[in-house]
C-alpha positions in Angstrom: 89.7 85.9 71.4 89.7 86.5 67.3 91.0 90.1 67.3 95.1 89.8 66.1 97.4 91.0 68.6 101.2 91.7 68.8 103.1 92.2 71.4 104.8 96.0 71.8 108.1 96.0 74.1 107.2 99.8 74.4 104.5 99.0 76.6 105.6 95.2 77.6 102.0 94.5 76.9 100.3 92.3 73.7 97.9 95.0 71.9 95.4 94.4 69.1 95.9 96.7 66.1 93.0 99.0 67.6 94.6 99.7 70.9 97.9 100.4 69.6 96.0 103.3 67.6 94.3 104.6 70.5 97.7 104.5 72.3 99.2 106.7 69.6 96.7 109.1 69.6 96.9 109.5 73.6 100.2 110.3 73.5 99.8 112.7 70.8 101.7 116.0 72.0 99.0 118.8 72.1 96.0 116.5 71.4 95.7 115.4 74.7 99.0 113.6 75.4 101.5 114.7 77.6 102.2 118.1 78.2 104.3 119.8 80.8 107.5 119.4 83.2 108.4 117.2 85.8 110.7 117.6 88.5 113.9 116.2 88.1 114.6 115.9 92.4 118.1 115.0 91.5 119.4 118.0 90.2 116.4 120.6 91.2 115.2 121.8 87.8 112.4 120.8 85.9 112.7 118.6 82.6 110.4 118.4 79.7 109.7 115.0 78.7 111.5 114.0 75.5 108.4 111.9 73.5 108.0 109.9 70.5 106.7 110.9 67.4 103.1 109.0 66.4 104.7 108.4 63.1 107.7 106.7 64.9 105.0 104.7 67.2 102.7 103.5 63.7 106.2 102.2 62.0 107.0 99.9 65.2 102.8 99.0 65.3 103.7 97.9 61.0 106.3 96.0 62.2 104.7 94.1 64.4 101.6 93.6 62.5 103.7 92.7 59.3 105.5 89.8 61.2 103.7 86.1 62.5 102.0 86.0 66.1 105.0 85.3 68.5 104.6 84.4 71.6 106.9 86.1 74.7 107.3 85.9 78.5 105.9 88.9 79.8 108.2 90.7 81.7 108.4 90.5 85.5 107.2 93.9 86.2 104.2 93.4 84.1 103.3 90.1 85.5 103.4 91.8 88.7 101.3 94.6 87.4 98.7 91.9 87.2 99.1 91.0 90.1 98.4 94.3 91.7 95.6 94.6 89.7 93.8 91.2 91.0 94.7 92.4 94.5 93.3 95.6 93.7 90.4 94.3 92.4 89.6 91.9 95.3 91.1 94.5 98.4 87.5 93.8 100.0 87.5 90.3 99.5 91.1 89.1 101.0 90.7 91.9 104.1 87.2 90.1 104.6 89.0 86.6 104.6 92.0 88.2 107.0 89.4 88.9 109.6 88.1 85.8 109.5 91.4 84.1 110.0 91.2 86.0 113.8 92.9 89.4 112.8 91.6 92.8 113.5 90.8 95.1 110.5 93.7 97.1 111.4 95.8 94.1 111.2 94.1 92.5 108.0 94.4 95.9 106.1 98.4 95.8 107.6 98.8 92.7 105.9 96.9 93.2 102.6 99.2 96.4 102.3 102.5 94.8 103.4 101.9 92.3 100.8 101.2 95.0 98.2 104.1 96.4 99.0 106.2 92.9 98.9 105.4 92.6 95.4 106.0 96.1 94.5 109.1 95.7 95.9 110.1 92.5 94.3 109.2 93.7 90.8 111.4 96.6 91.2 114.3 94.4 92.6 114.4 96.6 96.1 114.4 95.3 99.4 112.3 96.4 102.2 113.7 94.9 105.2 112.7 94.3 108.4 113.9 97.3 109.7 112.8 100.0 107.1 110.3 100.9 109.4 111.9 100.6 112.7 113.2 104.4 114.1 116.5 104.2 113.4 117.6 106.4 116.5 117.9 103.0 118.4 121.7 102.7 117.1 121.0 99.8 114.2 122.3 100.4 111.1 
């Protein structure tokens, strides 16, 4: 690879100079970018986003660019966006090699989302337990 790239906490992804640009101008506020409300379930009401300003976004890109290639650890969640991404990107290939291991495509489908869902969880530091899926109108707690 010969194109320079930096990596931007913002998105907790190295960009090249060129992608931080097209990042900028997706997130331009009425060219495209985010528009809108959301609901905010906490409290009921809807919120507008609160965004940053392209010119705020180009300073950081300067910054980065003006200092030497560093090299950092990716951050958990976006090595396990990676992750999901490979396992996305082979679904057909690992349900195809659960079935020949003996399970049923119900089962191998089971598994390939159960392990989605493992490293979901463990990016996001949650735990799924055992019994998150069990009805809990048997008494356990």
């Amino acid at each position: 690879m010969t194109e320079e790239v930096r990596y931007w906490d913002r998105l907790g992804i190295y960009v090249s100079r060129d992608f931080a640009e097209e990042y900028i101008e997706k997130t331009k506020t009425g060219g495209g970018g985010m528009r809108g409300e959301y609901l905010d379930a906490d409290i009921e009401e809807f919120q507008t986003p609160t965004t940053v300003s392209p010119n705020v976004l180009r300073k950081e890109v300067e910054d980065l660019f003006s200092k030497p290639y560093e090299e950092v650890e990716l951050p958990s969640k976006t090595k396990a966006m990676f992750v999901l991404l490979d396992m996305e990107n082979n679904k057909s290939k690992i349900i195809k090699n659960y079935k020949k291991e003996g399970m049923s495509l119900e089962e191998a489908k089971e598994k390939y989302t159960a392990e989605v869902e493992a490293v979901v969880a463990d990016a996001l530091g949650l735990d799924l337990g055992e019994d998150s899926t069990e009805d809990s109108s048997d008494g356990k707690e």
